[in-house]
C-alpha positions as CSV (number, residue, x, y, z in Angstrom):
1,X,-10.3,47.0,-3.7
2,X,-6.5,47.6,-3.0
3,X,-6.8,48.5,0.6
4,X,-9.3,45.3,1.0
5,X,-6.5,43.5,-0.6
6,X,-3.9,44.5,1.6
7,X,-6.1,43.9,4.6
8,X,-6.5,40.5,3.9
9,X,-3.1,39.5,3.0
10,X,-2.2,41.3,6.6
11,X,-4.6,39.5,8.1
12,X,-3.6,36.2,6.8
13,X,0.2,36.6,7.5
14,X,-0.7,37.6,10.9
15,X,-2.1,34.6,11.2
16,X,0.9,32.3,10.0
17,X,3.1,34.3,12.2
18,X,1.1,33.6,15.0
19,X,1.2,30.0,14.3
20,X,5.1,29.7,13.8
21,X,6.4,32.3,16.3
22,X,6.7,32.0,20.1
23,X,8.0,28.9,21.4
24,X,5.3,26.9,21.6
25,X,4.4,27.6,18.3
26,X,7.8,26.8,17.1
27,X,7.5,23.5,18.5
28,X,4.0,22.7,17.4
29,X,5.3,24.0,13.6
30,X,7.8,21.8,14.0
31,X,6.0,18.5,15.5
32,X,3.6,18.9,12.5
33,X,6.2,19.4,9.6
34,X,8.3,16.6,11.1
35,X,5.0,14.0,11.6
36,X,3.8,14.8,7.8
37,X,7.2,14.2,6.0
38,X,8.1,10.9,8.6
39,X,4.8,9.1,7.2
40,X,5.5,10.6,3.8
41,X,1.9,12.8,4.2
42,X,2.2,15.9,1.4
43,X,1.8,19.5,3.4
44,X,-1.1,21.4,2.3
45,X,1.2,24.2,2.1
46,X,4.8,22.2,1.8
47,X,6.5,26.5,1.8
48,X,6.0,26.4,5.1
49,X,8.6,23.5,6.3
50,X,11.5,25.9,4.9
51,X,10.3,28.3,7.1
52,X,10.4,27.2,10.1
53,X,13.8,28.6,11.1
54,X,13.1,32.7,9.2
55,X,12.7,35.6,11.1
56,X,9.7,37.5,11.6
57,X,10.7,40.2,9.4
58,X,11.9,37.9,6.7
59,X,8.6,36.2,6.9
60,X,6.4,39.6,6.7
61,X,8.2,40.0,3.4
62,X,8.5,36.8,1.8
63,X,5.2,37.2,-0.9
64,X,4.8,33.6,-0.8
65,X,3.3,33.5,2.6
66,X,0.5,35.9,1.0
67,X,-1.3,33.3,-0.8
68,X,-1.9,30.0,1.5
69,X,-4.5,27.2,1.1
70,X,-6.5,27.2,3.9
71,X,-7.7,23.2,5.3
72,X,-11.4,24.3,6.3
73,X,-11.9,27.1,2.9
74,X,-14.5,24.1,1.3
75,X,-16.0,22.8,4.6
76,X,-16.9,26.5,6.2
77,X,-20.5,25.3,5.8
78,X,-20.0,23.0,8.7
79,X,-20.7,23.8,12.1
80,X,-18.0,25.9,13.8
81,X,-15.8,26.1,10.3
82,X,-17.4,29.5,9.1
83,X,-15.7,31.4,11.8
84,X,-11.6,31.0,12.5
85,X,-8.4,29.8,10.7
86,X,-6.9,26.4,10.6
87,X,-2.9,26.3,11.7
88,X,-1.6,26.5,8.0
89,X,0.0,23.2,9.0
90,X,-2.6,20.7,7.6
91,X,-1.2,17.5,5.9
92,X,-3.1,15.2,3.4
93,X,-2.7,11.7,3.5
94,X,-4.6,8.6,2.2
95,X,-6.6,6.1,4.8
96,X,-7.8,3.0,3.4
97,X,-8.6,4.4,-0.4
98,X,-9.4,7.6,1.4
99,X,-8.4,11.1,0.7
100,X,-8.0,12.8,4.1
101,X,-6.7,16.0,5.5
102,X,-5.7,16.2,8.6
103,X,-5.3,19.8,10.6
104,X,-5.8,21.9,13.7
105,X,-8.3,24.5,14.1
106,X,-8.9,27.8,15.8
107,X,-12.7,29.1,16.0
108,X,-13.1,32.8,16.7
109,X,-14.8,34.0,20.3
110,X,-17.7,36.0,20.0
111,X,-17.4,39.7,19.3
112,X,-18.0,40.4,23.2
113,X,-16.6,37.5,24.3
114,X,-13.3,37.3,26.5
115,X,-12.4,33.9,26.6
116,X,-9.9,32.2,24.1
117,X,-10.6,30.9,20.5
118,X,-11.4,27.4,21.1
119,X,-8.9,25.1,19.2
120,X,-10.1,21.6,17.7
121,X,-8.3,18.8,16.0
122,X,-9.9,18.0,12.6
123,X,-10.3,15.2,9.8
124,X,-11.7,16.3,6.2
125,X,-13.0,13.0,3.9
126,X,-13.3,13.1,0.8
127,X,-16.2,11.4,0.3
128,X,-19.6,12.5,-2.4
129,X,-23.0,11.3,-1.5
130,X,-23.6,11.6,2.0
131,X,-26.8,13.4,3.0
132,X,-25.9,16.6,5.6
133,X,-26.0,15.9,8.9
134,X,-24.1,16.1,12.2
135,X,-23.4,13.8,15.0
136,X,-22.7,15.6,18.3
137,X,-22.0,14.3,22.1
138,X,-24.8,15.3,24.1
139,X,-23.1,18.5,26.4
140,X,-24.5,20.8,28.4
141,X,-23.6,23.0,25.0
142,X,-26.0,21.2,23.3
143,X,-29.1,21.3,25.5
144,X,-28.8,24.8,25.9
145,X,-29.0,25.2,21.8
146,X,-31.3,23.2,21.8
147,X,-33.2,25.5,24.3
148,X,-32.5,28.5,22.4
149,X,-34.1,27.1,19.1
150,X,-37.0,26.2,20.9
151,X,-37.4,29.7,22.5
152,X,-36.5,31.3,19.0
153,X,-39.5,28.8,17.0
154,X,-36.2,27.5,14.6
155,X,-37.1,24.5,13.0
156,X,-36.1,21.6,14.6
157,X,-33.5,19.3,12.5
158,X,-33.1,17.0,15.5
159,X,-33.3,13.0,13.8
160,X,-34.2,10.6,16.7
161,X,-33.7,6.8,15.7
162,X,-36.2,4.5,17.5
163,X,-34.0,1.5,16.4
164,X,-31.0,2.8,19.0
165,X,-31.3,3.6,22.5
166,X,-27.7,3.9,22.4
167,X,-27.3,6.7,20.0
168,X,-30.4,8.7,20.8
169,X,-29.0,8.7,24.8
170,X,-25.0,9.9,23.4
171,X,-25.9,11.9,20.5
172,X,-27.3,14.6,18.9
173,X,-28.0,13.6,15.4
174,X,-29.0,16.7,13.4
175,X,-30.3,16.7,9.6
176,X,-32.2,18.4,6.7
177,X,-33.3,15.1,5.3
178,X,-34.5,12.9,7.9
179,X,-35.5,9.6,5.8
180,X,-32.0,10.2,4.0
181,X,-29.9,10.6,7.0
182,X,-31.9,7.5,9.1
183,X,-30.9,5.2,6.2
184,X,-27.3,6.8,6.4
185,X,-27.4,4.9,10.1
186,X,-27.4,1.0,9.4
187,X,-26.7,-1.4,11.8
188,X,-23.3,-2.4,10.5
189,X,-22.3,1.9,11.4
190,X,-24.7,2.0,14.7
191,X,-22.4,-1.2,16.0
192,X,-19.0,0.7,15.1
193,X,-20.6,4.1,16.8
194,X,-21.1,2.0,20.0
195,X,-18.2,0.0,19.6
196,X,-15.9,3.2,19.4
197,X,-18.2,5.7,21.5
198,X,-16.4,8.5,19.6
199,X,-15.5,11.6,22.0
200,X,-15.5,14.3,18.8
201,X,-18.3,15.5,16.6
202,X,-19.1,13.4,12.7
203,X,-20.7,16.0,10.3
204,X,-21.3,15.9,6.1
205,X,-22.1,18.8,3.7
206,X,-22.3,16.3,0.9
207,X,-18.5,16.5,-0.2
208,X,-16.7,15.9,3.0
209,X,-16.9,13.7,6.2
210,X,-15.7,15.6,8.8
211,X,-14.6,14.2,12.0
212,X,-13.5,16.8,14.8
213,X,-12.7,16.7,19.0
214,X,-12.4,19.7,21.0
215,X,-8.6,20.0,21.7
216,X,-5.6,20.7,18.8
217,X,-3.0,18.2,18.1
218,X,0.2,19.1,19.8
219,X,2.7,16.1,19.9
220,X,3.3,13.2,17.8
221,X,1.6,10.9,20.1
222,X,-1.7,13.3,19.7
223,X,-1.0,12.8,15.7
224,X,-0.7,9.2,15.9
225,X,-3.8,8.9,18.1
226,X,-5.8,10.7,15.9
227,X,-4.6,9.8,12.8
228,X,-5.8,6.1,14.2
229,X,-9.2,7.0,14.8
230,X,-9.9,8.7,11.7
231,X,-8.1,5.4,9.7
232,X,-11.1,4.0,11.6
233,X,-13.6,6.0,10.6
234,X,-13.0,5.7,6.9
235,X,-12.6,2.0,7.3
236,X,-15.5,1.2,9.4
237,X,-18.0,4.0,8.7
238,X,-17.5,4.7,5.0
């Protein structure tokens, strides 16, 4: 139990020193920190902004770097969440009555993949109630798992909603409880959907809304754009 311990704390400062080291991730640490106290937003870990400016080796020995919240630890249930780390830089704020926190994340390649961990920018909602589903752009992604369920007899959660041409040509609306999730969709939400023709992915597990697009936040400008759309989101689809 020690050794597994020790593994994991490694594994998780690794992680953090990967995030705040090199110059790029200096700067993103930094854009982050700076963006969350400006707007008065509360760090999910707040040790963090004091140290942006340590050294590697004072980091690797500072114990309270051991034991950081992680953003996606109660949403790993969602889609791509099970598998990566967020940045350690995630910021909560409140959006119309809302409790959201905001936070870049890194999913893990495959164990024989080459290619790079794919990064995403990511809203969590606090929000009870809400039957699980997901709400994907149609991709080429997406037709091939759809393919592969098909090929592998996996039941088929797909939702289709006769009373939108619009959605069911965008969208791949997923769901374990079809009647639940249809009357999720009303035509006051199905107007704001087409309205905002969001680029990123909306998914539930009951306790969260999740809203994520497939590139990390990396200047204030991508924060204030996001931050925007989310406000939306809780305003218009909540």
């Amino acid at each position: 139990m020690l050794v597994f311990g020790l593994l994991m704390a490694f594994s998780i400062l690794s992680a953090v020193l990967r995030t705040l080291f090199g110059k790029a991730g200096q700067r993103q640490a930094r854009v982050a920190v700076e963006y969350a106290l400006k707007h008065g937003y509360q760090l999910l870990n707040p040790i963090l902004a004091q140290k942006l400016d340590a050294s590697l080796l004072e980091m690797a020995k500072d114990p309270s770097l051991h034991d950081l919240a992680r953003a996606n630890s109660d949403i790993t249930d969602i889609g791509r969440f099970g598998d990566g780390h967020d940045d350690w830089l995630a910021f909560r704020c409140d959006l119309t009555s809302k409790r959201v926190t905001i936070f870049n994340f890194s999913q893990a390649p495959s164990l024989h993949s080459d290619s790079a961990p794919m990064s995403y920018r990511v809203a969590k909602i606090e929000v009870d109630g809400l039957p699980r589903f997901s709400l994907e752009p149609r991709s080429v992604v997406t037709s091939v798992e759809t393919l592969t369920g098909k090929l592998l007899h996996q039941p088929d959660s797909t939702i289709e909603l006769a009373s939108s041409r619009f959605l069911r040509s965008r969208y791949w609306l997923r769901g374990s409880d079809r009647n639940a999730v249809a009357g999720l969709f009303t035509p006051q939400r199905m107007q704001f959907l087409e309205a905002e023709r969001l680029p990123g992915t909306l998914a539930s597990n009951g306790h969260y809304l999740v809203y994520y697009e497939s590139t990390a936040m990396r200047t204030e400008a991508d924060y204030d754009a996001f931050v925007a759309v989310v406000e939306r989101i809780a305003s218009r689809f909540l």
